[in-house]
VMD Tcl script that builds the backbone (N, CA, C; Angstrom):
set m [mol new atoms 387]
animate dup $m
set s [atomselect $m all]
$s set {name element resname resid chain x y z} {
  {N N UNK 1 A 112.068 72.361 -189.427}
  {CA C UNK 1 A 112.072 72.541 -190.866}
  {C C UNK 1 A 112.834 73.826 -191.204}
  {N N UNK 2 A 113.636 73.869 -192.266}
  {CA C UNK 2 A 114.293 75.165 -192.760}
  {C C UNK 2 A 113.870 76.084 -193.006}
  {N N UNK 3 A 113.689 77.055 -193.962}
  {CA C UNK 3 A 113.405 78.591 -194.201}
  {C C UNK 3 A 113.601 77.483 -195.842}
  {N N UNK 4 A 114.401 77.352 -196.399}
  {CA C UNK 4 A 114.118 77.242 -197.366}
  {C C UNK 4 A 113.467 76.278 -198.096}
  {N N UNK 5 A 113.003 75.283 -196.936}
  {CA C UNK 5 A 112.061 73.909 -196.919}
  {C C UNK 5 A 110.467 74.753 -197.064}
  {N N UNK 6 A 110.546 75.671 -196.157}
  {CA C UNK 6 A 109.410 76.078 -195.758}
  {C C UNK 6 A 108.793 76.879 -196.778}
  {N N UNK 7 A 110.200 77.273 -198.213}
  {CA C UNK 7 A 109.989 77.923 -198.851}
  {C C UNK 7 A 109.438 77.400 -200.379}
  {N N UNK 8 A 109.719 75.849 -200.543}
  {CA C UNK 8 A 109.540 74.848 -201.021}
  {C C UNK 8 A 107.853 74.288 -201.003}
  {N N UNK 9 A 107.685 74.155 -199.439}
  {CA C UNK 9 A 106.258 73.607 -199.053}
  {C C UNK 9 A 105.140 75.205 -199.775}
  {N N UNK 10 A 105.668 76.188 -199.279}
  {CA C UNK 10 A 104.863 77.457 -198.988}
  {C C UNK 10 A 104.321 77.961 -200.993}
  {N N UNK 11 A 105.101 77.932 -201.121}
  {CA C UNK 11 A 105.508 78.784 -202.876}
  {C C UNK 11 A 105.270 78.065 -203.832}
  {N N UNK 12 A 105.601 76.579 -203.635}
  {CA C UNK 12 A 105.701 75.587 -204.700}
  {C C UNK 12 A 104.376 74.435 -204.268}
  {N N UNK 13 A 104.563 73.661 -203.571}
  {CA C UNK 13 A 103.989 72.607 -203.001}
  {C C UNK 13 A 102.171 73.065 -202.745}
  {N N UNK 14 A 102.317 74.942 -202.341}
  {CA C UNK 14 A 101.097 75.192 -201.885}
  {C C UNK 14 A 99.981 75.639 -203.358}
  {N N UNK 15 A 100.743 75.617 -204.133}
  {CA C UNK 15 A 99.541 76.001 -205.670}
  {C C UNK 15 A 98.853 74.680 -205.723}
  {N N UNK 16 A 99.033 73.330 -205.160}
  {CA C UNK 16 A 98.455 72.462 -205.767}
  {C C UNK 16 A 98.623 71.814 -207.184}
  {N N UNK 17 A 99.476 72.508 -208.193}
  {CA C UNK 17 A 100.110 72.555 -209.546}
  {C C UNK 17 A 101.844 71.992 -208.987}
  {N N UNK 18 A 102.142 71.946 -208.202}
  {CA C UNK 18 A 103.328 71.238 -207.997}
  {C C UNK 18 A 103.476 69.801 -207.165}
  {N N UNK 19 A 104.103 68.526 -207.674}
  {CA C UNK 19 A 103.850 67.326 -207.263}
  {C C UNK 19 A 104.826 67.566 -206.277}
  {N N UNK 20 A 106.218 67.605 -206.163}
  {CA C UNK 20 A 107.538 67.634 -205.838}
  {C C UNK 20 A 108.323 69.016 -206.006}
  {N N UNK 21 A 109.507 68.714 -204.944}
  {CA C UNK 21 A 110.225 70.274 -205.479}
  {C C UNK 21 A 111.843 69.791 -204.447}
  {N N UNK 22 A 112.704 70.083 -205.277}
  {CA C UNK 22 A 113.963 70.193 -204.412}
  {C C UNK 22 A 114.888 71.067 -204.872}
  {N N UNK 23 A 115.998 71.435 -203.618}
  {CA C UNK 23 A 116.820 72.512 -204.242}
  {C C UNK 23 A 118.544 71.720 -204.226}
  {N N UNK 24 A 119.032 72.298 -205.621}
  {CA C UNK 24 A 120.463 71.449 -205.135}
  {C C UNK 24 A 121.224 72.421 -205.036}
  {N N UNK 25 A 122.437 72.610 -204.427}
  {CA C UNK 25 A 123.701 73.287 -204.597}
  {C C UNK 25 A 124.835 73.053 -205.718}
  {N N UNK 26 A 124.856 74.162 -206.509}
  {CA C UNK 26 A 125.623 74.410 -207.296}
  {C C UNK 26 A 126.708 73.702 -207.565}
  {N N UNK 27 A 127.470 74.679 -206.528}
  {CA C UNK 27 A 128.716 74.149 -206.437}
  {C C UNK 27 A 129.037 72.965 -205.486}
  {N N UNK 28 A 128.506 72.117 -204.870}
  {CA C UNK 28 A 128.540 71.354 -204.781}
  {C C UNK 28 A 128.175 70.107 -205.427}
  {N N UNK 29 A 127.484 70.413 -206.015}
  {CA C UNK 29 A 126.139 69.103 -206.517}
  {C C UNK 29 A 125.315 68.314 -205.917}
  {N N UNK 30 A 124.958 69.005 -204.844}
  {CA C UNK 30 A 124.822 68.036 -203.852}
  {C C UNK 30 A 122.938 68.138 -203.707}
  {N N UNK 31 A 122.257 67.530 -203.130}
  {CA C UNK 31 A 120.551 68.274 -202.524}
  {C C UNK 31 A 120.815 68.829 -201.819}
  {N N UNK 32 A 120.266 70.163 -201.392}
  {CA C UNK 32 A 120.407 70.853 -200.097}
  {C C UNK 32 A 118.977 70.478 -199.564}
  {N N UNK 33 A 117.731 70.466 -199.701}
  {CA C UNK 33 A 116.311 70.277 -199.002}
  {C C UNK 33 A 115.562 69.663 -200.235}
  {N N UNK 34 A 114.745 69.029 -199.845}
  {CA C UNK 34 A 113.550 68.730 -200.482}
  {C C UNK 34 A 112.372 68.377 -200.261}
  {N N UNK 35 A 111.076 68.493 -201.221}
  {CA C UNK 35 A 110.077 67.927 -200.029}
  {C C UNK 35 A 109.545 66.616 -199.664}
  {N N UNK 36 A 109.094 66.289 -198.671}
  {CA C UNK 36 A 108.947 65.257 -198.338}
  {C C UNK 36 A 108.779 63.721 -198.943}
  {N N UNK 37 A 108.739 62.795 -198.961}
  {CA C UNK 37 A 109.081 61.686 -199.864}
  {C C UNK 37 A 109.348 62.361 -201.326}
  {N N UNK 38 A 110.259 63.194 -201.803}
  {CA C UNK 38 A 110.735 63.371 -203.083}
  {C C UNK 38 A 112.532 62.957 -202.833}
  {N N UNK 39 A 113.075 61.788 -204.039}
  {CA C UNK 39 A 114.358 61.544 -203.799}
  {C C UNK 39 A 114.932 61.836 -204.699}
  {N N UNK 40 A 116.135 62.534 -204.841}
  {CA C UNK 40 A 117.159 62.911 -206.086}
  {C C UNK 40 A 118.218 61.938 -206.127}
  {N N UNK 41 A 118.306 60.919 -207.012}
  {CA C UNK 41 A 119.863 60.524 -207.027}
  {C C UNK 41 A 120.511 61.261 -207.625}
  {N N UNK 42 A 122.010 61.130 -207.305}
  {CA C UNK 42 A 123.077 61.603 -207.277}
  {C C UNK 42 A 123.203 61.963 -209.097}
  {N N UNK 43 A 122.999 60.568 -209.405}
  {CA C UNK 43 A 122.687 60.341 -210.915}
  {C C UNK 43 A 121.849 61.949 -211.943}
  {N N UNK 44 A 120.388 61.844 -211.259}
  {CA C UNK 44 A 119.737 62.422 -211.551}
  {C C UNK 44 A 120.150 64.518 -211.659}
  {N N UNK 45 A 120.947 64.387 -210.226}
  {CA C UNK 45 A 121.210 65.915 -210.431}
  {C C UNK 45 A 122.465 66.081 -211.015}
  {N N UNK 46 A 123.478 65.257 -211.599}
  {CA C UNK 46 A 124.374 65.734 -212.490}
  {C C UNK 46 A 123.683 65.579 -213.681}
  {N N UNK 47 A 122.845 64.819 -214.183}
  {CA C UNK 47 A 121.858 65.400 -215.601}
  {C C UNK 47 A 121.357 66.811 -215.177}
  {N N UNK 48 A 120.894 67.030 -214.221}
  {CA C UNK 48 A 120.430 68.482 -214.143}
  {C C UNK 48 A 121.623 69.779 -214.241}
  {N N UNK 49 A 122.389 69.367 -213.648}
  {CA C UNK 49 A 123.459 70.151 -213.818}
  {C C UNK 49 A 124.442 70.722 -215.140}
  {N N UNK 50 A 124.055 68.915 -215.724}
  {CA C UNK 50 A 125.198 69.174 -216.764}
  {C C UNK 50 A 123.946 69.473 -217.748}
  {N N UNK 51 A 122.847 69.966 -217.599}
  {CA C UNK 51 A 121.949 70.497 -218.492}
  {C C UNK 51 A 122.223 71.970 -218.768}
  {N N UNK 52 A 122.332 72.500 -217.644}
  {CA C UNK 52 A 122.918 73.754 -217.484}
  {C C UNK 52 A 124.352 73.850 -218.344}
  {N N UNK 53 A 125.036 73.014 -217.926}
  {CA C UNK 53 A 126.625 73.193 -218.561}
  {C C UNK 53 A 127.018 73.236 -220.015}
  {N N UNK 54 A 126.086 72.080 -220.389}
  {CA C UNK 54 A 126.069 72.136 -221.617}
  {C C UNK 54 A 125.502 73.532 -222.639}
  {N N UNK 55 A 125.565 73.286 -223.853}
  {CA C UNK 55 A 124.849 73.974 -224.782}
  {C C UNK 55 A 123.617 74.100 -224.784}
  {N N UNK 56 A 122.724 75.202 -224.506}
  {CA C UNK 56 A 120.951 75.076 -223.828}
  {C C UNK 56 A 120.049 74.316 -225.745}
  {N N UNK 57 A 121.355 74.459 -226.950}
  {CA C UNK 57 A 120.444 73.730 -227.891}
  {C C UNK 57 A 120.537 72.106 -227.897}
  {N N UNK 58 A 121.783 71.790 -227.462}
  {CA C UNK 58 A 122.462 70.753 -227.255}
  {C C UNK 58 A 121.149 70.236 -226.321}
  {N N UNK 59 A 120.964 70.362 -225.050}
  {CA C UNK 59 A 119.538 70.112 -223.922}
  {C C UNK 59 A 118.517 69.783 -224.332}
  {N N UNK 60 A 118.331 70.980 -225.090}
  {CA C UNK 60 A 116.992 70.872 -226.033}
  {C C UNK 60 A 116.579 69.978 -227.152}
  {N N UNK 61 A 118.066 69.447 -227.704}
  {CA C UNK 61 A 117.607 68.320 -228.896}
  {C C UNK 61 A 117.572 67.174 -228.185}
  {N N UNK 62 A 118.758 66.615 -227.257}
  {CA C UNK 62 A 119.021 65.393 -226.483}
  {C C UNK 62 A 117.678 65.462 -225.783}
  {N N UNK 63 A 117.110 66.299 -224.593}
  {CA C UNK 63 A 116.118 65.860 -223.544}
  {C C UNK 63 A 116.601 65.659 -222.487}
  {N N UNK 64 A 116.420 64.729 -221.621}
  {CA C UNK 64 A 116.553 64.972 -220.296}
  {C C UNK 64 A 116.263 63.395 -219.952}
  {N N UNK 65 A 116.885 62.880 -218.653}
  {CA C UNK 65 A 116.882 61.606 -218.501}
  {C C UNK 65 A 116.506 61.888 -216.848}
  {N N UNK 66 A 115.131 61.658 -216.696}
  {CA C UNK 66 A 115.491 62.336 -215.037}
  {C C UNK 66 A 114.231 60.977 -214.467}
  {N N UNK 67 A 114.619 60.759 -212.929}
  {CA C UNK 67 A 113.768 59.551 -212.697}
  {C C UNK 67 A 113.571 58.517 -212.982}
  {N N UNK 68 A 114.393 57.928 -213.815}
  {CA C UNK 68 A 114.287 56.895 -214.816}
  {C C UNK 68 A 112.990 57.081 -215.593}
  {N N UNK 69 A 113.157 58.085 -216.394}
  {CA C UNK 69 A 112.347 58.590 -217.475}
  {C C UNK 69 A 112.808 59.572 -218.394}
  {N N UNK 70 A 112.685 58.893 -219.947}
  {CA C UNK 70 A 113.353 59.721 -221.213}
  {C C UNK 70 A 111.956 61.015 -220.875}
  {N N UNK 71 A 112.337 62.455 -220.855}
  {CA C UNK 71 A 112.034 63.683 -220.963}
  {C C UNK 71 A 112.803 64.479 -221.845}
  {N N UNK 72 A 110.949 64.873 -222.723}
  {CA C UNK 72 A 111.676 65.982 -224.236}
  {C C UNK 72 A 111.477 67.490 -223.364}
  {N N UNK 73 A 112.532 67.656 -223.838}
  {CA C UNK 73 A 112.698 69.033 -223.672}
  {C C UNK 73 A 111.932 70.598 -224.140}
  {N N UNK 74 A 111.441 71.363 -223.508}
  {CA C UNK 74 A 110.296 72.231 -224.511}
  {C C UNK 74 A 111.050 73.641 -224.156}
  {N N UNK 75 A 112.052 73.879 -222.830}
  {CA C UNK 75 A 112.933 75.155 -222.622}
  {C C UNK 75 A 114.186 74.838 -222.613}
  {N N UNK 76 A 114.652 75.474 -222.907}
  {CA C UNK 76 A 116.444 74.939 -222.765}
  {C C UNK 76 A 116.869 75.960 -222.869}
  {N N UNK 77 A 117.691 77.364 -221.706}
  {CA C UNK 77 A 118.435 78.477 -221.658}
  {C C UNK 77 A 119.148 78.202 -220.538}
  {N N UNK 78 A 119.859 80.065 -220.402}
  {CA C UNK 78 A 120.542 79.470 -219.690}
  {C C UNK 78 A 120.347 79.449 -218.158}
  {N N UNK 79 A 118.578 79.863 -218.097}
  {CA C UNK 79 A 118.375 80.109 -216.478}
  {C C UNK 79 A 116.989 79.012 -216.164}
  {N N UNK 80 A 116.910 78.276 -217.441}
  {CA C UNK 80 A 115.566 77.221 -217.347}
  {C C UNK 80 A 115.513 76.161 -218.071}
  {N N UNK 81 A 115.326 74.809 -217.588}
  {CA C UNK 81 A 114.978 73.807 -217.901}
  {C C UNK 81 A 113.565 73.481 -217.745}
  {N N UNK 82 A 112.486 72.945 -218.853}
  {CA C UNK 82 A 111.360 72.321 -219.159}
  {C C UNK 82 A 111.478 71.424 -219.666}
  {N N UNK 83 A 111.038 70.119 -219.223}
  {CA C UNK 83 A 110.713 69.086 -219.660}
  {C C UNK 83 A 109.471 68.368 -219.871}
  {N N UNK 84 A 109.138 67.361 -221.140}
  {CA C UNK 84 A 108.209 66.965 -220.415}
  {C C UNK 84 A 107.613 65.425 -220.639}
  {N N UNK 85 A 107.328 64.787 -219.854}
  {CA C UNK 85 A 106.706 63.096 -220.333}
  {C C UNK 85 A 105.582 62.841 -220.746}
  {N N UNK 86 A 104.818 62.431 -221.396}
  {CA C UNK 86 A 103.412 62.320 -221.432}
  {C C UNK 86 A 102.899 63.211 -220.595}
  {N N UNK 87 A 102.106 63.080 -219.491}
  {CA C UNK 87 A 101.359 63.936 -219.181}
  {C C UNK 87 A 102.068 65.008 -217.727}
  {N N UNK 88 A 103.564 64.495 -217.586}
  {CA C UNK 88 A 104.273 64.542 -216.293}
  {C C UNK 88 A 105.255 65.628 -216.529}
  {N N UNK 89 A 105.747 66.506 -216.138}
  {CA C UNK 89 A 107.153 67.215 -216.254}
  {C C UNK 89 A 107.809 67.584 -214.859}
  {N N UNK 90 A 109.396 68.578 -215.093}
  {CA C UNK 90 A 109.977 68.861 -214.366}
  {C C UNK 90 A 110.120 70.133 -215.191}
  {N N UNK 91 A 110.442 70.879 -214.077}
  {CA C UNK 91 A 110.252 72.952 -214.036}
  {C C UNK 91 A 112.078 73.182 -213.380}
  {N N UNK 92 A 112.898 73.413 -213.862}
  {CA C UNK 92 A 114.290 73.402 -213.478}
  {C C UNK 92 A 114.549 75.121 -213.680}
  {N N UNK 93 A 115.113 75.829 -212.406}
  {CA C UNK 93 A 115.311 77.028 -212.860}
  {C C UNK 93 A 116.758 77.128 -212.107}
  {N N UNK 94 A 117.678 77.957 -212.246}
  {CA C UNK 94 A 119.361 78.346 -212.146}
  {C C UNK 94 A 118.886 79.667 -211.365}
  {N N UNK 95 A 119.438 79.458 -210.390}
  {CA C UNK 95 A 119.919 80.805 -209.968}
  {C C UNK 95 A 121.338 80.866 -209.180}
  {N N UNK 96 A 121.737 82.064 -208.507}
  {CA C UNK 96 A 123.540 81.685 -208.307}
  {C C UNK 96 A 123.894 80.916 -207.860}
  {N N UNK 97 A 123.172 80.053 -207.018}
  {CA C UNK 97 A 123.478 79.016 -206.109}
  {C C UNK 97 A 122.933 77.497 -206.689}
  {N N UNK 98 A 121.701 77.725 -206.819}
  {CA C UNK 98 A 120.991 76.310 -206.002}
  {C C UNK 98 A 120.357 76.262 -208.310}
  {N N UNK 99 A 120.000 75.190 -208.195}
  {CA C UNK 99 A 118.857 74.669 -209.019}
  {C C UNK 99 A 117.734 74.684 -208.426}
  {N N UNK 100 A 116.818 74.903 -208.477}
  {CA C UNK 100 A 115.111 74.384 -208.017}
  {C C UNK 100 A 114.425 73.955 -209.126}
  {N N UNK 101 A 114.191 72.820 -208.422}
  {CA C UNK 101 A 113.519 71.593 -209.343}
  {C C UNK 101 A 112.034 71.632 -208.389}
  {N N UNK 102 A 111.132 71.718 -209.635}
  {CA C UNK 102 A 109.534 71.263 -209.757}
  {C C UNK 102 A 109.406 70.013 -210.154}
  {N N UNK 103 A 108.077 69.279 -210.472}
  {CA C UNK 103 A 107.727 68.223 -210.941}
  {C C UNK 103 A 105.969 68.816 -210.779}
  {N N UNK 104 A 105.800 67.707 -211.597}
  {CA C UNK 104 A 104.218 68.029 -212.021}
  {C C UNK 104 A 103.763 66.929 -212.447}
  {N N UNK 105 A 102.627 66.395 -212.402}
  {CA C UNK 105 A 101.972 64.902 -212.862}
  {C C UNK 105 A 100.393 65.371 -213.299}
  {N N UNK 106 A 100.041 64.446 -213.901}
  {CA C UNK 106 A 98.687 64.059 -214.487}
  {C C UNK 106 A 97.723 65.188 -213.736}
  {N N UNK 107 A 96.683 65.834 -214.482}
  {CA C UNK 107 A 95.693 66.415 -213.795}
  {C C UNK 107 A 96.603 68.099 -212.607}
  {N N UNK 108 A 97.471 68.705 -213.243}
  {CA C UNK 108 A 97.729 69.740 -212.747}
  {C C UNK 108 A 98.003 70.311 -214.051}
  {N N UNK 109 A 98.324 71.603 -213.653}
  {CA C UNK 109 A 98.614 72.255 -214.802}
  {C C UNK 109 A 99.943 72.994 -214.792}
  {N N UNK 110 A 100.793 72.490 -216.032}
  {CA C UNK 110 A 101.988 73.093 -216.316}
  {C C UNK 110 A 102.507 74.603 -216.014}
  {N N UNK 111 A 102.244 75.150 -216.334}
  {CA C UNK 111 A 101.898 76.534 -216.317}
  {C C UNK 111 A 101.912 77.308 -215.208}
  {N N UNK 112 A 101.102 76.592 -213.590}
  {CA C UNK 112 A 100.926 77.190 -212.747}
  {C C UNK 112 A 102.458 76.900 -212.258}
  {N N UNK 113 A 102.838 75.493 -212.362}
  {CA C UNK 113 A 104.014 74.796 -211.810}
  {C C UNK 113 A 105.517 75.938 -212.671}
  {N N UNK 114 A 105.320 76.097 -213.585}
  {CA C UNK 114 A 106.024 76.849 -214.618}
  {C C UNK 114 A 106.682 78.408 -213.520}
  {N N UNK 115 A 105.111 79.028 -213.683}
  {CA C UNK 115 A 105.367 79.787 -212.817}
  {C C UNK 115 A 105.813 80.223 -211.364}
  {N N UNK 116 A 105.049 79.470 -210.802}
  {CA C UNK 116 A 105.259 79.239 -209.674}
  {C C UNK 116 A 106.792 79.221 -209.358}
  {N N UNK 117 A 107.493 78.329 -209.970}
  {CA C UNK 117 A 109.100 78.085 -209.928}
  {C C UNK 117 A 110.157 78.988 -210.215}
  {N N UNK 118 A 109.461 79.832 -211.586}
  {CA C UNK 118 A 110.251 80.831 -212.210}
  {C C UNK 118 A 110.099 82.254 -211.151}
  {N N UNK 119 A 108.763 82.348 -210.577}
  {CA C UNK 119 A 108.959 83.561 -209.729}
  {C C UNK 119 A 109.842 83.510 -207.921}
  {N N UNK 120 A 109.667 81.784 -207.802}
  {CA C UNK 120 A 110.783 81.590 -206.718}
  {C C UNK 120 A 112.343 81.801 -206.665}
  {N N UNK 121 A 112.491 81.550 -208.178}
  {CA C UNK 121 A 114.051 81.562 -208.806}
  {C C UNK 121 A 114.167 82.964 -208.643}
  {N N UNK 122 A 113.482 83.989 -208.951}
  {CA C UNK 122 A 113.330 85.375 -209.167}
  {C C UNK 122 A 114.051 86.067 -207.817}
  {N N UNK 123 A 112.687 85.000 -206.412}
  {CA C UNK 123 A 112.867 85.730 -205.640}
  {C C UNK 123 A 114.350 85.640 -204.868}
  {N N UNK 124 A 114.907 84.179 -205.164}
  {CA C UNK 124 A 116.101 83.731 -204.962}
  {C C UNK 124 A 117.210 84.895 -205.601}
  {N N UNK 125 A 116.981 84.739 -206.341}
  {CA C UNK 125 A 118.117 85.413 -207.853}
  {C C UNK 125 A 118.609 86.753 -206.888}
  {N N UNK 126 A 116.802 87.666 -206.472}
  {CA C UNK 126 A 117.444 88.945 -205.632}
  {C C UNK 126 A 117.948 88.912 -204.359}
  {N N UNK 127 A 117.721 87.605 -203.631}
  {CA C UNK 127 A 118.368 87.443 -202.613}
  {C C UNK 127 A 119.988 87.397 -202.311}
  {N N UNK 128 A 120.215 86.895 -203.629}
  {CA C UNK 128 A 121.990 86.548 -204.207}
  {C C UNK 128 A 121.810 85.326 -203.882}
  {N N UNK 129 A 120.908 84.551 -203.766}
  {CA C UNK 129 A 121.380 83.418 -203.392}
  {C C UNK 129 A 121.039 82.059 -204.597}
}
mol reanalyze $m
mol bondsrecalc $m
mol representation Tube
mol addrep $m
């Protein structure tokens, strides 16, 4: 397992407030890791991407199409994406490299998942990476 898989399982996966979590590359577009049965199509991370690219009000009025599921939007800047479905969301944070994507379902709480993500991006951000 990677360092940054491990960083995925450890940070994110271990609050219990996170369903899923993957990281993509930037400049590539590509997944770099994710956790275990969680799948990104190809589809799915150029919406994530071009969430970023776009206008963060532009994000915020449209929503988000992720999983084959319409998601309203509740953050839209330029270092965070929030979404959310009925009772389900995704936690999207930018840092120089990678996206890291959360997910969250029924019976957790937003918030922990929120955080949880935003202080990984953090720790990323000072890494340069």
């Amino acid at each position: 397992m990677s360092h940054l898989q491990n960083l995925l399982l450890d940070t994110l996966l271990g609050t219990k407030h996170v369903d899923s979590a993957a990281l993509i590359k930037l400049q590539e577009r590509s997944l770099c890791v994710t956790s275990p049965g969680f799948s990104v199509m190809p589809s799915d991370v150029r919406t994530l991407v071009n969430g970023f690219a776009k206008n963060p009000l532009i994000t915020r009025r449209e929503g988000l199409y992720f999983k084959e599921k319409d998601y309203k939007c509740v953050r839209a800047d330029n270092y965070s994406l929030y979404a959310k479905n009925e009772n389900t969301g995704v936690v999207v944070v930018k840092t120089h490299l990678y996206l890291l994507v959360a997910t969250y379902t029924a019976g957790m709480y937003p918030s922990v998942c929120v955080e949880a993500t935003e202080k990984l991006g953090d720790y990323l951000r000072k890494k340069g990476s």
